[in-house]
C-alpha positions, 0 to 999 in steps of 0.5 A: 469584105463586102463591097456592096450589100447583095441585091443593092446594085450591079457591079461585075466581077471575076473574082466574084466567079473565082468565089463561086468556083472555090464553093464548088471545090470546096462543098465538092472536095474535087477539082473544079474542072472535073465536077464541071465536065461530070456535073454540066458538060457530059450531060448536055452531050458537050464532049468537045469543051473542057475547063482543063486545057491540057497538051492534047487540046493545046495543039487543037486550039485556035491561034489568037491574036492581039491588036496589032495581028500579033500571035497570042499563046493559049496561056490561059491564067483567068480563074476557071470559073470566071472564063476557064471553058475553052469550046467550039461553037456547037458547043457553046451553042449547046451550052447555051441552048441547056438554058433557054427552052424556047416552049420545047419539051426537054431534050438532051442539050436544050431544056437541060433545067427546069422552066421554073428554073429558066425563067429565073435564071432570065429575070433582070435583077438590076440594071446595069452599071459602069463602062461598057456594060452599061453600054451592051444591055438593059439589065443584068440577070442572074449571069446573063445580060438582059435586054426589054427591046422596044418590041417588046420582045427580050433579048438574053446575051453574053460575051467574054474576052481575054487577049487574043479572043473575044466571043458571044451569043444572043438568045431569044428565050420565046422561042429559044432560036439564037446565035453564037459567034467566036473569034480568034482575034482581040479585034474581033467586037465588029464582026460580032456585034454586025453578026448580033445586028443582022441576025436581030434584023431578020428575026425582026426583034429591033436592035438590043443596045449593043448594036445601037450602042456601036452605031453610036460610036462609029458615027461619033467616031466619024464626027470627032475625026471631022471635028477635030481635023477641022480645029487643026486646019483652022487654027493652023490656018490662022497662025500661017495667015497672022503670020503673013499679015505680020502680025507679031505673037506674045507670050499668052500669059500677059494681063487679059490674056491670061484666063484664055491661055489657061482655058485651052492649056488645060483642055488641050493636056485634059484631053490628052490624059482622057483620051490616053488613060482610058477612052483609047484602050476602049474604043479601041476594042470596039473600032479597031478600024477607026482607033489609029484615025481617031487617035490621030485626030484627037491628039493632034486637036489637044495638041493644036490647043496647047499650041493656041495656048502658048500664041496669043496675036499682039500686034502688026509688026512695023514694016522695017521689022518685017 
């Protein structure tokens, strides 16, 4: 059925590329992988990269790994068309070069379509929506993300992931000179991402929105944890001092005190249920190095309200009851 009317919005989708691999098939009348190896790979020279996997290239491929360092098996189940290419990183640079002419004459590997065709392929069709791809580019183009930096200058990119691996490149059509990062590792958006930033440096291009957008996280990361360890040790600091002072702790849910005690109930589980049910899973990927602190102190904040919830100071206990 049709989600959206074609041309009225972005939203991205694999199995809207598991389609596109079935046209192949079907117009074709021949496996998508070898229509792909005859049609796209062999002429631009890409000999290492195949869309179909088999035992030869299974004994070649890189171990991936998961979140936790734990090895993950190359048991690829994704639709070919969607994230099926298992490559190196001079291919995909090859790959990668076939559509972005840089004002080069056509060559076996680089100029591969036609400039009309490029220039095409590289017009930002609509910006872009939804969590994270709102948050890595400006716009996206046809299969391709798009970034118009302040510079003036624009960027191309694209990336994928699958449990065990996460990938990328970064293109300036201009000139055609870019960089492609692989890693072997679901951990592995720091490295790319640093990799993007430097290499945006030295070209002097400024910074595309993916590497403004991890800057971003780290640095609210940071003042999350501080803010949040803050709430724990002040309010903990508050229950031990009420305490020593012998000041006695109702039930919360009395006359006047009620509206309070449901405010940070609520915000306490609210947050548990954000943080957990989505927000964790996200960061995650983007900061494994700050993930297990930031966790950490966001569920011991909600949990420190929860408790606020529950004690709600009275009055100074009399002496003989202290």
């Amino acid at each position: 059925h049709v989600h959206h009317e074609p041309g009225a919005g972005f939203v991205y989708s694999n199995p809207g590329y598991a389609v596109l691999g079935l046209l192949i098939e079907e117009a074709s009348g021949e496996p998508f992988a070898e229509v792909m190896a005859r049609e796209v790979l062999e002429p631009l020279g890409i000999h290492d990269s195949t869309f179909d996997l088999d035992a030869r290239l299974m004994s070649r491929a890189a171990t991936g790994y998961d979140r936790d360092g734990e090895p993950v098996p190359v048991d690829w189940r994704a639709p070919l068309a969607a994230s099926g290419l298992h490559t190196t990183a001079p291919d995909l640079a090859r790959f990668v070069a076939a559509a972005h002419h840089g004002g080069q004459p056509p060559v076996a590997g680089r100029g591969g379509l036609r400039t009309a065709t490029i220039d095409r392929l590289h017009e930002p069709q609509a910006p872009t929506a939804g969590i994270p791809h709102v948050l890595m580019a400006d716009y996206a183009a046809f299969g391709h993300f798009v970034d118009q930096l302040s510079t003036g200058h624009r960027v191309v990119a694209n990336g994928g992931e699958e449990e065990g691996w996460i990938s990328g490149f970064v293109v300036l059509p201009a000139t055609g000179d870019g960089l492609v990062v692989l890693t072997n590792s679901r951990t592995g958006y720091p490295l790319l991402i640093e990799q993007f930033a430097d290499w945006a440096q030295w070209r002097g291009i400024g910074a595309p929105t993916l590497t403004r957008t991890y800057q971003r996280l780290v640095t609210g990361s940071l003042a999350a944890i501080g803010l949040f360890v803050g709430i724990v040790v002040v309010v903990l600091w508050t229950v031990v001092r009420d305490a020593r002072a012998g000041i006695r702790w109702t039930a919360p849910w009395s006359a006047g005190r009620r509206v309070r005690a449901l405010g940070l109930l609520a915000g306490g589980v609210a947050l548990l249920v954000a943080w957990w049910g989505s927000v964790a899973d996200l960061l995650a990927g983007f900061l494994p190095h700050l993930a297990t602190w930031l966790a950490s102190a966001v569920t011991a904040g909600a949990l420190v309200m929860i408790l606020r919830a529950c004690l709600e100071p009275a009055e100074r206990a009399p002496d003989h009851q202290r």
